[in-house]
C-alpha positions as CSV (number, residue, x, y, z in Angstrom):
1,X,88.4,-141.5,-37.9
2,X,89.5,-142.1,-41.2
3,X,88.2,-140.9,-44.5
4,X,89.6,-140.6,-48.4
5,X,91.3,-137.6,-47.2
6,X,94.0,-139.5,-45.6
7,X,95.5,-140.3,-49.1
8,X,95.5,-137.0,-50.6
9,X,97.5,-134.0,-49.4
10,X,98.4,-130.6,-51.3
11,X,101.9,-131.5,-52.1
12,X,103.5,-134.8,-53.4
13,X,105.5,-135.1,-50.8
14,X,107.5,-138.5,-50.2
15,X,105.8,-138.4,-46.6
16,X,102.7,-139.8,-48.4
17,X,104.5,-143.2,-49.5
18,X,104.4,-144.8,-46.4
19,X,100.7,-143.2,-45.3
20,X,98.8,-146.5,-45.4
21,X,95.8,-146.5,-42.9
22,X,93.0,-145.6,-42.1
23,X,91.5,-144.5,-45.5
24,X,87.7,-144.7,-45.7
25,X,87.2,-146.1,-49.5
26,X,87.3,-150.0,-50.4
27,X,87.7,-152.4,-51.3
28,X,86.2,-152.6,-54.6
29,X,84.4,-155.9,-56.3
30,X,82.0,-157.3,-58.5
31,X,80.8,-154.6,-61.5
32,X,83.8,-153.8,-63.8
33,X,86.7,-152.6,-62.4
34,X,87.0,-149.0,-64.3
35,X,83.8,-148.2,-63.9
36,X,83.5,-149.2,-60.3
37,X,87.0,-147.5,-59.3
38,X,85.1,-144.7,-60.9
39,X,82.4,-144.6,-59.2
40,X,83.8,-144.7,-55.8
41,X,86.1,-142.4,-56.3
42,X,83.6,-139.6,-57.6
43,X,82.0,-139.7,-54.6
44,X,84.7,-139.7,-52.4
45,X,85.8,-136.6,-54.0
46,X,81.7,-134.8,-54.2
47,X,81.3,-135.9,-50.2
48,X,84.5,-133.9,-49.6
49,X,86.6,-137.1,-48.7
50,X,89.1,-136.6,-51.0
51,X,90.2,-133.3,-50.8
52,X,91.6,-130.9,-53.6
53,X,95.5,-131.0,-54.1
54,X,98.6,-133.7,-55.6
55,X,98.3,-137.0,-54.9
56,X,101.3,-139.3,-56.6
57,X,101.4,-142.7,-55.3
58,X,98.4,-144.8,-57.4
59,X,100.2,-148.3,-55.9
60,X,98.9,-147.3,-52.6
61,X,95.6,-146.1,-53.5
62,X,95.0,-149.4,-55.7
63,X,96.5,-151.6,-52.5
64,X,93.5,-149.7,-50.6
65,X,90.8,-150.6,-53.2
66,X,92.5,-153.9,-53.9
67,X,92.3,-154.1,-57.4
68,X,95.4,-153.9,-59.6
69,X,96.6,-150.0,-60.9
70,X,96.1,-151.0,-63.9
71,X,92.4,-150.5,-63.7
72,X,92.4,-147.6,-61.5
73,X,94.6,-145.9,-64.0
74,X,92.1,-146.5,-66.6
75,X,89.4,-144.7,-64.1
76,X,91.6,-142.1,-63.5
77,X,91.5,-141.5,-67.2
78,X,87.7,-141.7,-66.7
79,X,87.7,-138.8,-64.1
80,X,90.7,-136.5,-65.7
81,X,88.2,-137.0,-69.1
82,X,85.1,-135.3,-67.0
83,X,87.6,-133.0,-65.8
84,X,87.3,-134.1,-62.0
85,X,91.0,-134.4,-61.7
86,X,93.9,-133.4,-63.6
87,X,96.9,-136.2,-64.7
88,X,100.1,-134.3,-65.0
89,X,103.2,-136.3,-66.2
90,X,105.8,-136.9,-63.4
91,X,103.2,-134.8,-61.1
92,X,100.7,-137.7,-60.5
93,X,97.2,-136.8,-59.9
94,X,95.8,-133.6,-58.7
95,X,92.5,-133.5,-57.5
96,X,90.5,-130.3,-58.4
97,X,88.2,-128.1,-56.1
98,X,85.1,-129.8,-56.1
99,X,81.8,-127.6,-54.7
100,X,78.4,-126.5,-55.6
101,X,79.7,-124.0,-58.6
102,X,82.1,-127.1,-60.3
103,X,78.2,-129.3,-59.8
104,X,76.4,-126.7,-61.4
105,X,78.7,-126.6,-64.3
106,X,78.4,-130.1,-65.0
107,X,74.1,-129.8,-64.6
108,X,74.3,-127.1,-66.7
109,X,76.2,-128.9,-69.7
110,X,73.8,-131.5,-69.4
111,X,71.2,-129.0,-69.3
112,X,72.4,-127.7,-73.1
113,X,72.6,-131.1,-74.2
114,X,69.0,-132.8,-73.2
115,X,67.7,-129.4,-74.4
116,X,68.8,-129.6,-77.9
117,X,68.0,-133.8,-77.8
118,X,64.4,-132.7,-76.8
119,X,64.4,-130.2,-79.3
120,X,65.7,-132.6,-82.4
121,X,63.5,-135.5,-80.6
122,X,60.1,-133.6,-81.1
123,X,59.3,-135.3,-84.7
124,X,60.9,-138.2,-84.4
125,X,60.3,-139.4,-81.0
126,X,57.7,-142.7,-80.7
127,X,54.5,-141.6,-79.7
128,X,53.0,-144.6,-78.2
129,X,56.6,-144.6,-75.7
130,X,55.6,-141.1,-75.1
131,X,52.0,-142.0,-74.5
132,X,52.8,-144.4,-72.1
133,X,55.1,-142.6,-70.3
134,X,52.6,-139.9,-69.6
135,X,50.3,-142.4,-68.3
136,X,53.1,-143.7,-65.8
137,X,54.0,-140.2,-64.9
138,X,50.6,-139.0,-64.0
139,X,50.1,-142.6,-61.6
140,X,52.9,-141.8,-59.9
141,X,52.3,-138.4,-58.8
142,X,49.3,-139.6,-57.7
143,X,50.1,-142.9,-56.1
144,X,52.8,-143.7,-53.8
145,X,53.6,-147.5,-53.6
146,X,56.1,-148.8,-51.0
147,X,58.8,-148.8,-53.8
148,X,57.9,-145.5,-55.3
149,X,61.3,-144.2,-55.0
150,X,63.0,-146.9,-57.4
151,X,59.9,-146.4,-59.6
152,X,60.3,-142.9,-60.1
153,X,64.1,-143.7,-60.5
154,X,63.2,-145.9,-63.6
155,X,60.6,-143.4,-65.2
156,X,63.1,-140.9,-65.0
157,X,65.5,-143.2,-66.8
158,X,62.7,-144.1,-69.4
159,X,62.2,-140.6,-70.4
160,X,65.5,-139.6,-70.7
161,X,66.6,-142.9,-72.8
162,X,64.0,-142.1,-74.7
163,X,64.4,-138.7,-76.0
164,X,68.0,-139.2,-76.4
165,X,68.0,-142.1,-78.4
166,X,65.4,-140.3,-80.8
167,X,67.2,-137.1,-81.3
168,X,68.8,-138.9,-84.2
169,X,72.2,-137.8,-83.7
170,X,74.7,-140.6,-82.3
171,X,77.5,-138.1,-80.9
172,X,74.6,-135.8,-78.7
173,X,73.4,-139.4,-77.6
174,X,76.8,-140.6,-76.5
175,X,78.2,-137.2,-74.6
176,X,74.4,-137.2,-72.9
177,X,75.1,-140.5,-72.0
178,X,78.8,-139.6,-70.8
179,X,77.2,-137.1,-68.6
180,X,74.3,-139.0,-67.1
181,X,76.7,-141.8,-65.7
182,X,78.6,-139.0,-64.3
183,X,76.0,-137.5,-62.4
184,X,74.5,-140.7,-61.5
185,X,76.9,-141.3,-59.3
186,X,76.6,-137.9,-57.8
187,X,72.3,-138.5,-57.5
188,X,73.1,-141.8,-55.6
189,X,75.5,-139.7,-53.2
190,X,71.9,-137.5,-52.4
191,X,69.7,-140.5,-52.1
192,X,71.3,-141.1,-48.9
193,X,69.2,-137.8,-47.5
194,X,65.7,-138.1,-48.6
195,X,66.0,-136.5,-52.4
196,X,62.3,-134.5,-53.0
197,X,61.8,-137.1,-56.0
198,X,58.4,-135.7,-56.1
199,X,59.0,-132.0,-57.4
200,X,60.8,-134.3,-60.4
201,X,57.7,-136.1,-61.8
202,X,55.4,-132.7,-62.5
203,X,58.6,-131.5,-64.4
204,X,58.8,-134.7,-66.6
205,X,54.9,-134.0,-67.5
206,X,55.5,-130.6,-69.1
207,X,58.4,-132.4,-70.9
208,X,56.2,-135.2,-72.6
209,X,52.8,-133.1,-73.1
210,X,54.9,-130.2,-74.8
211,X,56.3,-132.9,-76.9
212,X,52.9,-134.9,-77.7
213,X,51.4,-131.6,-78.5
214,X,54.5,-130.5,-81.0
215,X,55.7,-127.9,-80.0
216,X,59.7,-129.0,-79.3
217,X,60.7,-125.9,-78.6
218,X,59.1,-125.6,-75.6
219,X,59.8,-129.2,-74.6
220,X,63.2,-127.8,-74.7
221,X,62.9,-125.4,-72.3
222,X,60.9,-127.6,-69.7
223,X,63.8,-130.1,-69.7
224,X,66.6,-127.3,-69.2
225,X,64.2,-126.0,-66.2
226,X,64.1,-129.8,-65.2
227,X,67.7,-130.4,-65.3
228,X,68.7,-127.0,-63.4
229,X,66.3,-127.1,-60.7
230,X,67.6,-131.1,-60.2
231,X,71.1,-128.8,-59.9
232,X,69.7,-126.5,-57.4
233,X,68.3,-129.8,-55.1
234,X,71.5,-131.4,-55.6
235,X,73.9,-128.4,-54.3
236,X,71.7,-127.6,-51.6
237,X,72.0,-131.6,-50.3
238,X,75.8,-132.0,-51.1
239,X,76.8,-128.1,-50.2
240,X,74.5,-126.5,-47.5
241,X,77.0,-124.2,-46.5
242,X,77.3,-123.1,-49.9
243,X,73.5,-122.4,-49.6
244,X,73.2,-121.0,-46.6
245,X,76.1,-118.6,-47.3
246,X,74.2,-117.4,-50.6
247,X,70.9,-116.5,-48.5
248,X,69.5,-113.1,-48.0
249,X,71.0,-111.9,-44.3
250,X,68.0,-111.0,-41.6
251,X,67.5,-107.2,-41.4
């Protein structure tokens, strides 16, 4: 059977020019191009599919996603940018190991960042938004509506939004945002299992009452302990072998 695997291989050998079936990615349409390209091939590299080592022939990857290189070059750019793969001139692109310590990494970045936006967000974030949100938060947890997932999806993305566009500095607010599309993709690559949104919304309610009561600081550290333990759910969905290999043997 074939998979994204079938265009990659650990040399850049010429044997890989004329390799040009069976790949399990594609074709790509509708959303823009670079961002689409992006996305697909994120997760073909997080499920495995594409597998760590040179890959050099970018026509026959774009023939496979039918879109022009031009725009699949730009995404590579995207990826090599999030450090995901590596462009090397007259090398083409190498793919780098991709596992539950490279995922981590990436949470935990995110983790510093949201934690000082929370923190810089505490006196200037809107109160009523926040109000609201708590409201929303606590119906959820104890409601569950037929579309509860995609509900819990879009608080998640309220409070978030909201405390990065009040930390009142534009860079923070732009690398957050260069890191939440990242992962994004990687949280849709989960939702395919069924993803324990639950353990998410009790996390987001320490955020927003440590932030209504004023104390930032501590809002700080709820969102880093958010953030990571989204890390640990992740890995354990994505890497299970990784997991299992890390627990305590029977005596």
């Amino acid at each position: 059977m074939g998979s994204a695997a079938s265009i990659l291989s650990t040399t850049s050998s010429p044997g890989l020019q004329g390799e040009s079936k069976g790949v399990g990615i594609g074709p790509v349409r509708q959303r823009a191009l670079r961002e689409q390209i992006f996305e697909v091939l994120l997760s073909a590299i997080v499920r495995g599919e594409m597998k760590p080592g040179i890959w050099a022939n970018h026509k026959l990857l774009a023939e496979q996603l039918h879109v022009s290189v031009t725009p699949l070059r730009e995404a590579l750019q995207d990826l090599a940018a999030c450090g995901i793969i590596e462009n090397r001139y007259n090398r083409g692109t190498i793919v780098r190991p991709f596992g539950a310590t490279q995922l981590f990494e990436i949470f935990y970045v995110r983790a510093l960042l949201e934690a000082e936006a929370t923190r810089l967000a505490g006196p200037r974030i809107d109160r009523p938004g926040l109000v609201k949100l708590q409201a929303l938060t606590k119906s959820l947890i104890s409601n569950e509506s037929a579309n509860w997932p995609n509900e819990v999806i879009d608080e998640d993305e309220s409070l978030h939004s909201l405390i990065a566009d009040s930390c009142g500095n534009q860079r923070l607010k732009e690398e957050i945002s260069r890191y939440r599309s990242l992962l994004s993709c990687i949280r849709r690559a989960v939702a395919g299992y069924h993803y324990p949104f639950a353990l998410a919304l009790p996390e987001h309610l320490v955020v927003i009452e440590a932030l209504l009561a004023g104390q930032p600081d501590e809002a700080a550290k709820a969102m880093t302990h958010h953030i990571l333990s989204a890390a640990k759910v992740c890995s354990g969905v994505l890497f299970p072998e990784e997991k299992a290999k890390n627990q305590p043997s029977a005596q």
